[in-house]
Each structure stands twice: as C-alpha cells, then as structure tokens.
N, CA, C and O of each residue as an XYZ file, in Angstrom:
580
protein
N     145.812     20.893    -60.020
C     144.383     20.612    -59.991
C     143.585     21.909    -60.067
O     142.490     21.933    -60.629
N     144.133     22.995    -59.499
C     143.322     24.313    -59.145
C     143.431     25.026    -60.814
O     142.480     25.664    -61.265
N     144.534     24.841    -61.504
C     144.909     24.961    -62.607
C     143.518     24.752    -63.551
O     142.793     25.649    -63.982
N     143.356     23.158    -63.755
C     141.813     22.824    -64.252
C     141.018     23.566    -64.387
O     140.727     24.179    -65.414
N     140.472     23.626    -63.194
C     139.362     24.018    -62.112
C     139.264     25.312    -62.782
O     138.149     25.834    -62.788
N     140.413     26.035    -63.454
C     140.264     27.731    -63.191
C     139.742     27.864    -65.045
O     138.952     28.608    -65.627
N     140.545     26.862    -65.452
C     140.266     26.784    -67.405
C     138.740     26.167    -67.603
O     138.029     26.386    -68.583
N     138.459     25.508    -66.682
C     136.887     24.821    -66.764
C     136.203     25.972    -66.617
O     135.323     26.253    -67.430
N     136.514     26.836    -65.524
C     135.382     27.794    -65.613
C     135.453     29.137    -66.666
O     134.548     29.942    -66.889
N     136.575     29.116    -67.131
C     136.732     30.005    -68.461
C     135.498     29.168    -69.561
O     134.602     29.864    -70.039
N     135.545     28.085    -69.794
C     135.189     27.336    -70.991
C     133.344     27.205    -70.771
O     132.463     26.744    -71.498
N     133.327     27.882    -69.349
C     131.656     27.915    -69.185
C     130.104     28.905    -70.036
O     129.599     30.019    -69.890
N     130.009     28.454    -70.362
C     128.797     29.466    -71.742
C     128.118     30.299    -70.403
O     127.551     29.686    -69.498
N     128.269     31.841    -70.420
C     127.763     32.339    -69.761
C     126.428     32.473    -70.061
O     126.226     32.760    -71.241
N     125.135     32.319    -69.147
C     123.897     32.800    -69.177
C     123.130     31.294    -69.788
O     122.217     31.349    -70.612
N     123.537     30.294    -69.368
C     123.260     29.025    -69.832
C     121.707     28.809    -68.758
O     121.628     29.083    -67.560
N     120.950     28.421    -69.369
C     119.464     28.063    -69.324
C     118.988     26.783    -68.340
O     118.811     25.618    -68.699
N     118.835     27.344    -67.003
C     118.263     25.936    -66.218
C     117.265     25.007    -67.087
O     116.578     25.532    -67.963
N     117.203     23.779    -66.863
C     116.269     22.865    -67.301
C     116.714     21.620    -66.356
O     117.707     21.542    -65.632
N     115.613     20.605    -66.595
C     115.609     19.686    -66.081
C     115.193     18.327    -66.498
O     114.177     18.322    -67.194
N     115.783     17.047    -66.219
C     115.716     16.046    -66.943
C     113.717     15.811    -66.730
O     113.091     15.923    -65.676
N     113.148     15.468    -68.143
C     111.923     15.285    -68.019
C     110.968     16.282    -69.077
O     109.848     16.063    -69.539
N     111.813     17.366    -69.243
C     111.465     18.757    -69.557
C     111.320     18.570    -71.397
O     111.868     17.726    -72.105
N     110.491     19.561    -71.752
C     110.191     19.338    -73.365
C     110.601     20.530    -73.474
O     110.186     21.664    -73.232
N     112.066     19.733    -74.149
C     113.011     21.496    -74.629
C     113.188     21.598    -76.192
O     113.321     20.711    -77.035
N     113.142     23.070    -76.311
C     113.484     23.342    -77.608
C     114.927     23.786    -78.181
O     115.279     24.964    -78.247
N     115.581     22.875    -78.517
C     117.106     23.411    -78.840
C     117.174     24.549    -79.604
O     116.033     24.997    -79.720
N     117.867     25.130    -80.096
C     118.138     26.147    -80.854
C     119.596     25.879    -81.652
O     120.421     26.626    -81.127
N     120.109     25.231    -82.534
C     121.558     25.147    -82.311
C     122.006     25.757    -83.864
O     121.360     25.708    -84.911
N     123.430     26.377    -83.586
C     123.837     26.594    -85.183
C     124.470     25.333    -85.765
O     125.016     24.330    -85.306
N     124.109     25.897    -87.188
C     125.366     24.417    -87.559
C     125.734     25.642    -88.962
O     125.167     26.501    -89.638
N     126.418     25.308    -88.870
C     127.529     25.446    -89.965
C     128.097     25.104    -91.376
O     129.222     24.632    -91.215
N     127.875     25.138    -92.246
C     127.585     24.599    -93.562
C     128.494     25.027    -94.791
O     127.878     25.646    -95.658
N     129.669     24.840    -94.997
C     130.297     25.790    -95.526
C     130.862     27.090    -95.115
O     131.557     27.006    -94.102
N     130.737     28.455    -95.705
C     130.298     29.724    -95.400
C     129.119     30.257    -94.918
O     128.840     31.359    -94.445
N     128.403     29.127    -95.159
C     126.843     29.943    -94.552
C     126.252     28.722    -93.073
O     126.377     27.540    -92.750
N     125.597     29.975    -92.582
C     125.327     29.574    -90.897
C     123.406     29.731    -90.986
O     122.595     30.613    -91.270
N     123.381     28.363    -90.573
C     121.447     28.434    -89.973
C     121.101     27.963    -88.383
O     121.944     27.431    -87.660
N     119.920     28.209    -88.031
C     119.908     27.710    -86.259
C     118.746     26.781    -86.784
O     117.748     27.130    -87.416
N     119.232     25.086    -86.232
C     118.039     24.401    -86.554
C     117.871     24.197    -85.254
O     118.604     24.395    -84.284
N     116.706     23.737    -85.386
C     115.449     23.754    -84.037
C     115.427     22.064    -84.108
O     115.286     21.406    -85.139
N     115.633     21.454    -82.515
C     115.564     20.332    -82.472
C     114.848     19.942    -81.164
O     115.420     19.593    -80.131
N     113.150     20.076    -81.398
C     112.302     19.506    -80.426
C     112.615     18.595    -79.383
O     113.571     17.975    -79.850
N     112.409     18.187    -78.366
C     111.938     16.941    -77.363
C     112.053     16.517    -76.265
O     112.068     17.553    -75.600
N     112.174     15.471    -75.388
C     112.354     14.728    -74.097
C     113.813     15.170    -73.634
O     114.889     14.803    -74.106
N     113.639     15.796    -72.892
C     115.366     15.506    -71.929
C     115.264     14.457    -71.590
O     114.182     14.164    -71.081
N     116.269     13.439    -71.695
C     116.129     11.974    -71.051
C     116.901     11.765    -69.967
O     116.614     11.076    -68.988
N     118.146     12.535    -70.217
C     119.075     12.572    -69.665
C     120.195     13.647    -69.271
O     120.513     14.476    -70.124
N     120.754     13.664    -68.114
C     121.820     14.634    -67.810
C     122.796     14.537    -67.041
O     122.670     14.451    -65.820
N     124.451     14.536    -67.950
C     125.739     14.260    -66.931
C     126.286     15.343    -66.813
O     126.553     16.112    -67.736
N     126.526     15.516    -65.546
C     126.863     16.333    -64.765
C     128.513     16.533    -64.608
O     128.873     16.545    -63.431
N     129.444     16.672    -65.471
C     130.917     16.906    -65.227
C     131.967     18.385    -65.313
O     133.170     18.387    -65.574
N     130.966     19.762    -64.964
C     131.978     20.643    -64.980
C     131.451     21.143    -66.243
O     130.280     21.241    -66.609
N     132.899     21.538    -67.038
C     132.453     22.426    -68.282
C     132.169     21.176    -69.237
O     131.739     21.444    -70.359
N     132.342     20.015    -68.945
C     132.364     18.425    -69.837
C     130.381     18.487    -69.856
O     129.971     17.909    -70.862
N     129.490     18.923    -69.170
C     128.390     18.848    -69.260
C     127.380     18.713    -70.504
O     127.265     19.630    -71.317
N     126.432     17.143    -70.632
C     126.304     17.280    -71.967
C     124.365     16.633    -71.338
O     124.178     16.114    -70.237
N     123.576     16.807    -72.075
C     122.289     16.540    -72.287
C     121.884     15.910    -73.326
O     122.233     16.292    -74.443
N     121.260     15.078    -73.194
C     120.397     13.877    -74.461
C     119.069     14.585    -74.403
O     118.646     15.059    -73.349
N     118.428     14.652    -75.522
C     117.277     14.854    -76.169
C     116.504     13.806    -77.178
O     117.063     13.663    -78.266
N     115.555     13.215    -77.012
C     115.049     12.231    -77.950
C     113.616     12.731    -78.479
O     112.773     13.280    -77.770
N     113.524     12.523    -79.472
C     111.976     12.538    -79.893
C     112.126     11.968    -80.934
O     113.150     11.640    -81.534
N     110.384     11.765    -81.306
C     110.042     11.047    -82.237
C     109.737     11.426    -83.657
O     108.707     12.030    -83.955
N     110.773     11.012    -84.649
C     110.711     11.645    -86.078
C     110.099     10.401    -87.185
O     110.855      9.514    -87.582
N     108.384     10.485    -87.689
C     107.884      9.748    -88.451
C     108.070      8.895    -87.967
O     109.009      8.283    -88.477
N     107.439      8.208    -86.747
C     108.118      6.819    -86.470
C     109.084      6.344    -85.857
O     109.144      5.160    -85.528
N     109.954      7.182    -85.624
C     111.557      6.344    -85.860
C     112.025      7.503    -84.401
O     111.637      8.671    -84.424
N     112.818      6.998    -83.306
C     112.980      7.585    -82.357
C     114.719      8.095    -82.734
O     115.646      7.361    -83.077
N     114.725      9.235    -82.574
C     115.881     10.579    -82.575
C     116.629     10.616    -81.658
O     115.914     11.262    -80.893
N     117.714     10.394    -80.991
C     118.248     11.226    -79.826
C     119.498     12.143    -80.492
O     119.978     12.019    -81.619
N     119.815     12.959    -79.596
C     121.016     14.268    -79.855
C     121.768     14.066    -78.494
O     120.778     14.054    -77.762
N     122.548     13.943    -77.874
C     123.282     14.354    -77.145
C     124.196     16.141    -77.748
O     124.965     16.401    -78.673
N     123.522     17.038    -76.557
C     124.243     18.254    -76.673
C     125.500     18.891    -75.919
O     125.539     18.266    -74.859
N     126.123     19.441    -75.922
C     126.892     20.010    -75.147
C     126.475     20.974    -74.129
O     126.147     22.009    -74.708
N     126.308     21.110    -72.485
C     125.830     21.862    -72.144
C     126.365     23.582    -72.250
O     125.669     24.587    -72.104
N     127.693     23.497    -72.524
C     128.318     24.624    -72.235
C     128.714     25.057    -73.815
O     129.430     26.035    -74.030
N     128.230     24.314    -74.769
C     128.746     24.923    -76.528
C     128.146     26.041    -76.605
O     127.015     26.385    -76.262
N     129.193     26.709    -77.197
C     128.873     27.948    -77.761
C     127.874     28.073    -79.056
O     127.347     29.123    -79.421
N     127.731     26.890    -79.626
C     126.594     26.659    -80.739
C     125.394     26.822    -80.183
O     124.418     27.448    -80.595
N     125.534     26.285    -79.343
C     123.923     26.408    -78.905
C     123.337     27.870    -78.821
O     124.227     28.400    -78.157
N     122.344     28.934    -79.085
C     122.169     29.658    -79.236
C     120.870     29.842    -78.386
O     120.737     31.029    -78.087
N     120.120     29.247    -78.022
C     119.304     29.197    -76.815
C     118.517     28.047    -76.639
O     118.274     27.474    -77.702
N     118.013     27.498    -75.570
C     117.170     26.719    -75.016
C     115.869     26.894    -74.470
O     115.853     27.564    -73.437
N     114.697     26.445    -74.911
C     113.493     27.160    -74.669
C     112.787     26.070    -74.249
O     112.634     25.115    -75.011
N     112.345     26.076    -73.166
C     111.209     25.209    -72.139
C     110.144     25.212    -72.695
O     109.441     26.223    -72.690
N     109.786     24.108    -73.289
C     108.307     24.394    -73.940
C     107.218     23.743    -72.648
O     106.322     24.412    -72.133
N     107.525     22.379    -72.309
C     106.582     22.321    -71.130
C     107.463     21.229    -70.042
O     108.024     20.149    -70.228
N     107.264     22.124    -68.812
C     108.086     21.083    -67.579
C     107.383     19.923    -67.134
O     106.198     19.747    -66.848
N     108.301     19.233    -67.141
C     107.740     17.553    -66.645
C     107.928     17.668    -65.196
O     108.467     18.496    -64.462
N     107.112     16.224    -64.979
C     107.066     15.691    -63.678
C     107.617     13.972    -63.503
O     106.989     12.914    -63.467
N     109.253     14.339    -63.409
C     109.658     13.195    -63.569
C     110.148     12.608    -62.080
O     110.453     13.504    -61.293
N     110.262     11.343    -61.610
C     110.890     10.952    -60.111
C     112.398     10.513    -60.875
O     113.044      9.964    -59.982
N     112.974     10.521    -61.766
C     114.310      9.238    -62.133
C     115.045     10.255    -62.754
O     114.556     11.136    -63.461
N     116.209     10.119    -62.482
C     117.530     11.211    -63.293
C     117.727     10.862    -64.535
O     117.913     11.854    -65.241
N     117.780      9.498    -65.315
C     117.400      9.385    -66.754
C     116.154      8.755    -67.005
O     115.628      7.893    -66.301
N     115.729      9.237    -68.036
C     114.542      8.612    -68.521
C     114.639      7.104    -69.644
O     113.835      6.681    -70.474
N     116.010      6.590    -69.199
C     116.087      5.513    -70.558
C     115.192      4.727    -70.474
O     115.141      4.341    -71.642
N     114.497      4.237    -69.995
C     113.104      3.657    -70.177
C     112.032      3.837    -71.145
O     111.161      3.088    -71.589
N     112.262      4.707    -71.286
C     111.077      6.003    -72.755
C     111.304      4.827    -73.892
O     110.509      4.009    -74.355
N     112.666      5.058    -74.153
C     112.709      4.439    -75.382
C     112.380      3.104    -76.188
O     112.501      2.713    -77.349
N     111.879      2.582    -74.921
C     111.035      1.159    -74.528
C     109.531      1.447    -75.359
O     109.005      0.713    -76.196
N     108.978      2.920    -74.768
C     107.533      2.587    -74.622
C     107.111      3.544    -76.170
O     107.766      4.324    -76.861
N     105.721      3.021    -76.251
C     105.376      3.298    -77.628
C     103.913      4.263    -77.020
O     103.556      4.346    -75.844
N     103.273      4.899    -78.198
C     102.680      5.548    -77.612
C     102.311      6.830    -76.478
O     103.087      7.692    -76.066
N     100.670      6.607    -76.090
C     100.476      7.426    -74.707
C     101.524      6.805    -73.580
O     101.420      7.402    -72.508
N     102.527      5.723    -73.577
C     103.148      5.225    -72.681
C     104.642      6.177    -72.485
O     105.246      6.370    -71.430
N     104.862      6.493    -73.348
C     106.094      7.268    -73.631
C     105.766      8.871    -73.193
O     106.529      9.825    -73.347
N     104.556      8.889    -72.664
C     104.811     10.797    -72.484
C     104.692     10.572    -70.851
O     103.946      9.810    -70.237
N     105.572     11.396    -70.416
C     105.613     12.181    -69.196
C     104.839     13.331    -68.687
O     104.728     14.339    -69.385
N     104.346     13.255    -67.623
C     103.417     13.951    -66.686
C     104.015     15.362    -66.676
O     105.179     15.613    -66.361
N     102.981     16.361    -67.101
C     103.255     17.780    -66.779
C     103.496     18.382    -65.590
O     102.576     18.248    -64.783
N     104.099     18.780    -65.352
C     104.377     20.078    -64.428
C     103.275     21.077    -64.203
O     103.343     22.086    -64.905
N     102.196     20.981    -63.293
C     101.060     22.237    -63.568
C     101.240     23.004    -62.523
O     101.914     22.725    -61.531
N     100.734     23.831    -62.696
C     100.237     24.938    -61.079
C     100.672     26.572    -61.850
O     101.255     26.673    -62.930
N     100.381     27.324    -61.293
C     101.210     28.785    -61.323
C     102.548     28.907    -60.970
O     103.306     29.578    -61.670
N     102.978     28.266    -59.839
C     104.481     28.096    -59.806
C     105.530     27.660    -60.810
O     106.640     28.099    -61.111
N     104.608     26.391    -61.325
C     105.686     25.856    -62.394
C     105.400     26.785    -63.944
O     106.144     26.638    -64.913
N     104.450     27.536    -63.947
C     104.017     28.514    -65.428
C     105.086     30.019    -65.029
O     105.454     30.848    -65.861
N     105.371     30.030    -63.710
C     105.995     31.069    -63.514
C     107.604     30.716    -63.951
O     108.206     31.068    -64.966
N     108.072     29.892    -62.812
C     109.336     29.402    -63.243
C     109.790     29.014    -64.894
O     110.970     29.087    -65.238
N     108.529     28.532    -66.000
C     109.029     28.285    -67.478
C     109.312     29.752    -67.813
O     110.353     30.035    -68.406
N     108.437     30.696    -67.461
C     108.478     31.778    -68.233
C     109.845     32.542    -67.938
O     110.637     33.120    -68.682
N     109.813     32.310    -66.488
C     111.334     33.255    -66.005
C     112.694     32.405    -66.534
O     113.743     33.044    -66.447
N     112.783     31.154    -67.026
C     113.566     30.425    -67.356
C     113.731     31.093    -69.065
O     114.738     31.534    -69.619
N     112.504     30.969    -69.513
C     112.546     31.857    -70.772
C     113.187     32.802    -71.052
O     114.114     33.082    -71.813
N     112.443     33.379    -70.178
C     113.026     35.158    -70.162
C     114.568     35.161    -70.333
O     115.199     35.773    -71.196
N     115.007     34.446    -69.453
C     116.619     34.487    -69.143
C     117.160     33.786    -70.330
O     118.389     33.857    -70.356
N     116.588     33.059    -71.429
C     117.285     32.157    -72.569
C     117.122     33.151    -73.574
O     117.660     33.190    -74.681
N     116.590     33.680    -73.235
C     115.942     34.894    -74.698
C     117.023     36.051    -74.238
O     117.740     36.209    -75.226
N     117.399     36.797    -73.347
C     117.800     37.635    -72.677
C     119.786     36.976    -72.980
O     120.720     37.778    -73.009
N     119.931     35.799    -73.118
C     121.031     35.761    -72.985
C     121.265     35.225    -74.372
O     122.446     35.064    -74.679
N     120.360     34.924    -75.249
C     120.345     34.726    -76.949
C     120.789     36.014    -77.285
O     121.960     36.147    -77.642
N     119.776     37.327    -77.207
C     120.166     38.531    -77.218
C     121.334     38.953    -77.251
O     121.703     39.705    -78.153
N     122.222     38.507    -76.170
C     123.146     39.011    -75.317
C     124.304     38.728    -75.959
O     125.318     39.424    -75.914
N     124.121     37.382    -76.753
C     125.486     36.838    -77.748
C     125.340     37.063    -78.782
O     126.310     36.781    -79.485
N     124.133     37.669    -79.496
C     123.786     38.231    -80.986
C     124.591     39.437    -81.096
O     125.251     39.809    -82.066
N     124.395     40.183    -79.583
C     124.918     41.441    -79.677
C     126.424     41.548    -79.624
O     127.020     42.317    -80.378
N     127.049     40.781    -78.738
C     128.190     40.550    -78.990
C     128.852     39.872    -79.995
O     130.065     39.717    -79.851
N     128.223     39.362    -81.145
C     128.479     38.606    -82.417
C     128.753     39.469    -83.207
O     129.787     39.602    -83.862
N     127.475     40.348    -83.175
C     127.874     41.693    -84.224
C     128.613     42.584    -84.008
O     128.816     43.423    -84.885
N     129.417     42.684    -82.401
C     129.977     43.696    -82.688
C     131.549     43.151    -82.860
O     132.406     43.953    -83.231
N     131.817     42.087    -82.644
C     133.119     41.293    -83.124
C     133.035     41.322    -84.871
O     133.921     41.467    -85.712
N     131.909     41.165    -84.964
C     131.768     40.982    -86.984
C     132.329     42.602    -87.693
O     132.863     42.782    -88.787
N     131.860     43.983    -86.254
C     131.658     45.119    -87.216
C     133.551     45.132    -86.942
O     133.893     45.613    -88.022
N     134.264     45.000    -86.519
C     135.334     45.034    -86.088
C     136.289     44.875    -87.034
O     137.479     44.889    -86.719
C-alpha cells in the first residue's frame, strides 16, 4: 500500500494551481497535433471536483454559441501548462450540476468580492505564472540537450 502512496506522489505536477469549485478558470492546455504543439485556451465554470490522489480530475463547462461545453481535466497532467483564475465564485455546493439546468442570468454564479478575495486571485496567479515559467524553463533545457 505504502508502495502506491510513494508512485502517486512521484506522478504529482509540481506547482499545481489552487482553485475552487465555482471559480471562472482559464485552462491553458497543450495538445498535440502531429509534430507540431499549440496551448489552447479553454474558458469557464468549475462545476466540479474529485478528489483521488494523483487520479485528481476537474470539469469545466461553458457556453459555446448556444450549446453547453464541458472538459473534464486532469488535475495533475503534465499538459496542462497553467491555470488562471479569472474571477472567484461564491459557491455553498461541491458540484455545481445544477448549472446545466439553467439558462441564462440563472446559470451565473455569485462573485467573490472584497480585497481579500482580489488578493488571494492575484497570489494564486502569481504562483500559475511562476510555475508555467518554471516548466518552460525546464522544457528548454531538456530540448537543448
């Protein structure tokens, strides 16, 4: 069992980005295309979040022309290239599957206001940007190799 326990935490994405279910996040993710590599940007709602170790994965939904989107991500993929808090919610429920019910002003969730919570996005930032950095730099120097 301790065995697990010790490979789970190898398989953990160091410098991984607090957030919280409710939150309007901005993915960042690579994808892969052949030989050639782009980071698409995938707006919206955290709806949801399971909690299993390095198994950790997050749903994202938003609304594309109409037509409602979700992504389930990996919390700990190495694709992911950063996560950016665009604005913190004020949610009471650990998933939001209800959203996908409502149409409209019914479907948005209550902001997060004050100086506390403008402080905490930014320092959450800081640290997603800081650890984007951090794997660019170590990308290139495995590439100059």
């Amino acid at each position: 069992m301790d065995l697990i326990k010790t490979i789970e935490e190898q398989q953990k994405r160091p410098g991984a980005q607090p957030f919280n279910v409710g939150d309007t996040v901005c993915v960042n993710f690579k994808i892969i295309e052949g030989k050639t590599e782009r980071i698409q940007k995938f707006e919206g709602l955290v709806i949801a979040m399971k909690n299993e170790g390095a198994r950790r994965t997050f749903t994202v939904r938003k609304n594309s022309f109409g037509v409602g989107v979700e992504r389930v991500f990996p919390y700990n993929s190495p694709r992911i290239v950063k996560v950016d808090v665009v604005r913190p919610g004020k949610v009471r429920r650990a998933k939001l599957y209800y959203i996908r019910d409502k149409v409209g002003k019914g479907s948005k969730v209550k902001e997060l206001l004050g100086a506390a919570a403008e402080a905490a996005m930014e320092a959450r930032n800081a640290a997603a940007n800081a650890a984007a950095a951090e794997k660019a730099a170590a990308a290139t120097t495995t590439e100059n190799k």
